[in-house]
N, C-alpha and C positions, 0 to 999 in steps of 0.2 A: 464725688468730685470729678473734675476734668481736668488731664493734663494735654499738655501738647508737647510732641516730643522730635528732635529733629538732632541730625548729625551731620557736620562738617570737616573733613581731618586734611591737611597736608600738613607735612614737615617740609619746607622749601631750606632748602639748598641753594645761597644768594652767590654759591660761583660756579655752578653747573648751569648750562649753555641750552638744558632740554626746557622748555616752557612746558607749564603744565596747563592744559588745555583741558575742555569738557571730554575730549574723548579719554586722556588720561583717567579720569575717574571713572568714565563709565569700561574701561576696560579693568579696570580695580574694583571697585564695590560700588555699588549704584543704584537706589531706589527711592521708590515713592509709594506712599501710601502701605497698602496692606501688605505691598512687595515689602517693604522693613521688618515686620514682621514676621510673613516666610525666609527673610533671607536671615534673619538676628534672633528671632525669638527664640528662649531657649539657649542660645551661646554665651561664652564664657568672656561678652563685651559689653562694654558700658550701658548703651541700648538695650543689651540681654537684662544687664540688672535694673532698667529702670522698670522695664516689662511685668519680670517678673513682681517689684512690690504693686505697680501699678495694675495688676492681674489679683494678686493675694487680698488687696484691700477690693475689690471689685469695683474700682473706680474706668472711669470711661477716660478712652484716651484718642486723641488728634495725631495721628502720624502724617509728617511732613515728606523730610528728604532725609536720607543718610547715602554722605555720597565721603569716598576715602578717594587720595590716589597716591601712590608710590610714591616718597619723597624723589624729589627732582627741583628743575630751576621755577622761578617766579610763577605764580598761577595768573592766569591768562583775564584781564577784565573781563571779558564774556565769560568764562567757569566762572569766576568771583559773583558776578554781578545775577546769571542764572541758579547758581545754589543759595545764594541769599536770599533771591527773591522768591523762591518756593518756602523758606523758613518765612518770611515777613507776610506770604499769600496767608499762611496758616495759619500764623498770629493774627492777620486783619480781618480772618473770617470766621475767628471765633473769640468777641470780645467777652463773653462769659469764661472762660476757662477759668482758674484758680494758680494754674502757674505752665511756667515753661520748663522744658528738662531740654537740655542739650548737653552731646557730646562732638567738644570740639577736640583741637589738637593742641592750639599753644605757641606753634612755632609757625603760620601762616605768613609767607609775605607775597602778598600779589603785586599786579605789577605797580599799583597806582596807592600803594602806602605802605610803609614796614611794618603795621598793626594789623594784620588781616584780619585775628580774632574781637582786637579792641573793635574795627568797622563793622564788624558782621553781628557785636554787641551790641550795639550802637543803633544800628538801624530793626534790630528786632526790638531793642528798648522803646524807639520811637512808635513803634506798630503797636507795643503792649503797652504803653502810659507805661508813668512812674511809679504804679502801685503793685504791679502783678511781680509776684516773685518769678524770679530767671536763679536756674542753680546749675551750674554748668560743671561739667567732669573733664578735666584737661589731662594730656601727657606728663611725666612728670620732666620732659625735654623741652619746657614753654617758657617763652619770653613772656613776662609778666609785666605789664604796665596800668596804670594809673587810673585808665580809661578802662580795660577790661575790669577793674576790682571798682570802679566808680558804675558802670553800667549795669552789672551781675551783682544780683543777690550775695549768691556766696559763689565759692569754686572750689572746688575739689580736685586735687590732684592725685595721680597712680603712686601707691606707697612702693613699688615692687619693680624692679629691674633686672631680671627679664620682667617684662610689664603682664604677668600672672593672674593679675588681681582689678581689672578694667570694672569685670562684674562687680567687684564686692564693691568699687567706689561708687558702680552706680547705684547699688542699693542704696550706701551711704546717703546719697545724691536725692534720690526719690526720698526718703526717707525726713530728710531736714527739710525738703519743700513741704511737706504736709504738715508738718510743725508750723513751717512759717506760715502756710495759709491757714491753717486752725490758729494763729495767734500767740503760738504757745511755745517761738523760739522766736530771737531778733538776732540776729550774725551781723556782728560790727568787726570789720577790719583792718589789718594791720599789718602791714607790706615791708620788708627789709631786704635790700639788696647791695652786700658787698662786694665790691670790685673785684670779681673773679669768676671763672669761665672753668668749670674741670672739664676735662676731655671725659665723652663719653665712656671709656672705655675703663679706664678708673671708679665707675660709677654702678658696678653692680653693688644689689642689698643684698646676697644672699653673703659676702665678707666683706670684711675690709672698713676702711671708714666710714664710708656713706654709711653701711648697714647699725652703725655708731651712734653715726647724726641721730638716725631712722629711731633707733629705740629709746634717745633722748626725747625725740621729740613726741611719740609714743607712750611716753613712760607713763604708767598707772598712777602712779602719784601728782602727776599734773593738775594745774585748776578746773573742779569741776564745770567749771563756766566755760571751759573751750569746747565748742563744736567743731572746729576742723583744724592740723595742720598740714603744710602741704610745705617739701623741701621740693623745689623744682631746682634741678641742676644744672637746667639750661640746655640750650644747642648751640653748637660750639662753630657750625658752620652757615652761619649766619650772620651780614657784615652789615648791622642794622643796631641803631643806639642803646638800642634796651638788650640786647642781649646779654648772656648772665646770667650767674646763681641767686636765687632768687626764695625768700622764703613768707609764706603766706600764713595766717593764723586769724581765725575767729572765733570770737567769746562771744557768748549769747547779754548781750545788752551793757557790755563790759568794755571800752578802749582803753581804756589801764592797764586791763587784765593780758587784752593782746597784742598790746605794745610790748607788753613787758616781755612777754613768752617772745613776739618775733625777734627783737633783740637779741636774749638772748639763746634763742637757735640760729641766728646770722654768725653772732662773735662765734661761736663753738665751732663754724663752719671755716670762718676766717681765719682763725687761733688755730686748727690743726689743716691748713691746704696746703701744706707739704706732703702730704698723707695720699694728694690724690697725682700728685708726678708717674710718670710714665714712660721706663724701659724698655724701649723698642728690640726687636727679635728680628733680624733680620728673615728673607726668603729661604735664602739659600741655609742657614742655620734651624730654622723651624723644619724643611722639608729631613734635612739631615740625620733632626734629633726624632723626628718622626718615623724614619729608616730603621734607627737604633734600639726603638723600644722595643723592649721585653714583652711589653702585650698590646695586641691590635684589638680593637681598631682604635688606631690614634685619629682623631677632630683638629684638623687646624682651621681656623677662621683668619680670613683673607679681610682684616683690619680695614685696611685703609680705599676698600672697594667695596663699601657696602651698601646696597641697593636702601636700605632701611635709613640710610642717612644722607641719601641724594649720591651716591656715588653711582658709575656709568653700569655696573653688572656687566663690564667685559675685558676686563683686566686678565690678562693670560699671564701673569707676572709666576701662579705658583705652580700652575700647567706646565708652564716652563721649565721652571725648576724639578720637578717631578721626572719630567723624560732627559733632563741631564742627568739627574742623577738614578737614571735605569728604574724607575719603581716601575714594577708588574701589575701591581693590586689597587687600585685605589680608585674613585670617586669623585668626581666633581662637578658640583650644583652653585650655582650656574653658570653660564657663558652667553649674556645677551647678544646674538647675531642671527638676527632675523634672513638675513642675503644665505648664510650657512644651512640653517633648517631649511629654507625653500631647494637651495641645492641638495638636501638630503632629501627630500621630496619626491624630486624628480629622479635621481640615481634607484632610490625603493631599498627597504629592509635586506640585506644582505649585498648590497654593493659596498667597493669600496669608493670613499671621496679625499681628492688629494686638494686640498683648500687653504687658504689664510683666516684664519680663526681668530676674533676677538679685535679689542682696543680701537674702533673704530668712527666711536662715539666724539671723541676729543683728544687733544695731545695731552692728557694729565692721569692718562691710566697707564702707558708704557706703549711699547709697542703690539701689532699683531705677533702671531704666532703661525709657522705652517704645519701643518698634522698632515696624515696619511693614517686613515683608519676604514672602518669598517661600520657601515649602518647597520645599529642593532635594533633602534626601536625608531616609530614614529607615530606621535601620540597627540592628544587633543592641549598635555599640559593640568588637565584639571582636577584637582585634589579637596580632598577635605582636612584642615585641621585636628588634630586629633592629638596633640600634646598640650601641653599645661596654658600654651598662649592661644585666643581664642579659638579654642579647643568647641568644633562643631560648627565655626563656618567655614565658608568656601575657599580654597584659592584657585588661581591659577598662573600660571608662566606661559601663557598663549601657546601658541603651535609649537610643537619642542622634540627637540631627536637626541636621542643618544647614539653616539659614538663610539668605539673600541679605539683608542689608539694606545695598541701595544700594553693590553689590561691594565687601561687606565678609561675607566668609562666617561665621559663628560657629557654632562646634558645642555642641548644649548637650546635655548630659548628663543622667543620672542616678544615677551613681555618681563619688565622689571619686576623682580621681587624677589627678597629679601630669605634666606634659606633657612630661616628659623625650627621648621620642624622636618623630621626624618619624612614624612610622608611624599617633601618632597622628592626623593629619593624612591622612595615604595610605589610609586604610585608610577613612575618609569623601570617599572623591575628591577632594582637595584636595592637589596639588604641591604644596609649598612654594616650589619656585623658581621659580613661576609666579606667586605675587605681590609686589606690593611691600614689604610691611608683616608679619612674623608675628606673633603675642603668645601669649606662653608662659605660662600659670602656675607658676613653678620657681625657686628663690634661684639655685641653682648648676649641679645636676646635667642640666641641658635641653643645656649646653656640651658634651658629650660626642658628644650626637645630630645637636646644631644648628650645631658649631661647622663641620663639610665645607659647610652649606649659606649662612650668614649670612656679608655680604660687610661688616657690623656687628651689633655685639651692645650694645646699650642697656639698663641697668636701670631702670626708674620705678618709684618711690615712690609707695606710694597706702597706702588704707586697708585694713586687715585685721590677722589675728592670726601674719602672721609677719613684720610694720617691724622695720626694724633700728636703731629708734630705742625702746631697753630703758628711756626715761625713761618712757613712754605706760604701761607697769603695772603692776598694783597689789602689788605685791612685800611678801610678809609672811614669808618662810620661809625665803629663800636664806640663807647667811650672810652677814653684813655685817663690814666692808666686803668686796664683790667690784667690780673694775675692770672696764669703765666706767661700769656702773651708780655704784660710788660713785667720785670722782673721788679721788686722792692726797690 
């Protein structure tokens, strides 16, 4: 058999100011052809897992495009219009295939529709006729609409937050296409979504509610007729109609069967959303209690600046708080200010630089900051994966220097991203468990990388565009009421 297989991902951010443009992507993950392969095959992501059934069963496969970029603001009609049309070239020039595999993201809004994933459905539908199966592996952060579950075969969403388990969905994924193209599965759908939005940050599955939902809707005793279900929790910073918790289910030849189950995995969700409310930690209280612990190294994650959710990566808010309050030892990945790394550039490894650091981006991360440090490294930025979150592909934070100011390392960057695994850190000579203090840019997903190494893990609340406090904006488009923006 033949599949054809292609990747799409942003998470847009509809009140960050950066457009995300083709070079966005291609400075994030970017390929075509056999390049998806070298750069995915093998890793611990969706593409990785469709690979690999699409390898085991020795089936022949069509690699397209798989292009990622750092959440940020609206993606740009030329990136929209150029990464769709290599997914649609590949469709239209292989009308024998047997099905499509894609991994997208879920939360897409480009500039010219709030559905980027329902459009880019849409026009791969049209390339493949009404008959060829499309099974697509989404975030479990996606806006779900009418149109994506009307266009796509089925969908599959990430059961796992930190998102661990990419791979295993896409095996899922490969796995139900082949059914459906041998005849021998039919996925009818069944879409429920109650008025409510949880903050990301409320929404890991390793405790807590969600992880609740998760084993409800998981549960071994469930109708054998369900092929997939999928609790998306939405993204929260996103001011576009569909946004939302959103719960998907399908039964192989059954809408009773998946009506019934979506239902009631919605109410269950709706009936206990008190459960996902959110106690903010102040800066200056998190760096404190992080001062006070009994054993280092304490992890704090810098909430409401997180690259991974369209925030600016330059928020100097815990920077700050750190050299007021005297810490010696500590760690901090990252600081996007590209004007800073070029002045560490030219100064050279062992100079000192006396500079304004950070917040430069927008007025919604705080102010800059000014250091007086010491160049200790200056490096290319680029790392491999190596923790539980695609674990064996690339990253990179572009052109990047570490700084000493007053043993307090910071790495600053040039490229957004999200500081989910220690490597980031290793890979600019900096142990983690050699200091006292780390500071993560990340709501959630840093837990998976950080959790072997942090002996605590503290959230602080600062400024930026991913607070988990949805009263700060300017909300013109969601529907109303949505919980907790609007209260009962």
């Amino acid at each position: 058999m033949k599949w054809i297989v292609g990747g799409f991902s942003h998470e847009t951010n509809t009140f960050s100011t950066i457009p995300t443009d083709l070079e966005a992507f291609k400075a994030r993950s970017f390929g075509l052809g056999d390049d998806i392969r070298r750069n995915l095959g093998g890793t611990r992501t969706a593409i990785g897992g469709f690979l690999s059934v699409i390898d085991e069963r020795g089936d022949d496969v069509v690699l397209t495009v798989a292009a990622s970029a750092t959440p940020s603001g609206k993606v740009t009609v030329d990136a929209f219009d150029t990464i769709t049309g290599y997914l649609v070239e590949g469709v239209g020039a292989n009308p024998g295939a047997d099905g499509i595999l894609l991994s997208l993201h879920g939360a897409m809004v480009p500039d010219h529709t709030d559905d980027g994933e329902g459009e880019t459905l849409t026009r791969v539908r049209e390339a493949a006729g009404p008959d060829m199966p499309i099974v697509v592996v989404l975030d479990l952060h996606s806006h779900i609409t009418e149109t994506m579950v009307e266009k796509a075969t089925a969908i599959i969403g990430f059961q796992k937050y930190p998102h661990t388990d990419p791979v295993d969905r896409g095996v899922d994924a490969a796995r139900l296409i082949a059914r459906v193209a041998e005849g021998t599965a039919n996925p009818v759908a069944a879409l429920e979504k109650p008025p409510m939005i949880p903050v990301c940050g409320t929404c890991n599955t390793e405790f807590g509610f969600y992880k609740k939902l998760w084993a409800e809707a998981l549960r071994p005793d469930r109708p054998k007729e369900i092929l997939a279900s999928s609790l998306f929790s939405g993204f929260s910073y996103a001011d576009i109609p569909h946004m939302g918790y959103a719960v998907l289910v399908y039964a192989d030849g059954d809408e009773s069967i998946a009506r019934t189950e979506a239902k009631r995995l919605a109410d269950s969700a709706w009936d206990g959303r008190e459960a996902f409310r959110y106690e903010p930690t102040s800066v200056a209280d998190a760096v404190a209690r992080a001062r006070e612990a009994a054993e280092k190294p304490v992890v704090i994650n810098e909430m409401a600046d997180n690259p991974g959710g369209g925030g600016s990566n330059d928020s100097v808010a815990v920077l700050r708080e750190l050299i007021a309050q005297e810490v010696t030892s500590a760690a901090v990945g990252t600081v996007y200010d590209p004007e800073v790394v070029e002045a560490c550039e030219k100064i050279g490894v062992g100079g000192m630089i006396r500079t304004s650091l950070g917040a430069k981006s927008d007025d919604m991360h705080g102010d800059p900051i000014d250091i007086e440090g010491r160049v200790r490294l200056i490096y290319d930025g680029s790392f491999t994966y190596k923790g539980p979150m695609s674990q064996g592909a690339p990253g990179s934070i572009g052109k990047a220097a570490v700084i000493d100011v007053g043993g307090i390392q910071v790495i600053a960057c040039s490229h957004r991203a999200q500081t989910l695994d220690p490597e980031v850190f290793r890979s600019a000579g900096i142990e983690p468990n050699d200091v006292d203090i780390v500071v993560v840019k990340s709501a959630v997903h840093f837990r998976a990388g950080f959790a072997p190494v942090a002996k605590e893990i503290i959230t602080a609340d600062g400024p930026g565009l991913t607070s988990l406090d949805l009263s700060i904006f300017p909300w013109r488009d969601i529907r109303r009421p949505l919980w907790p923006i609007d209260e009962d």
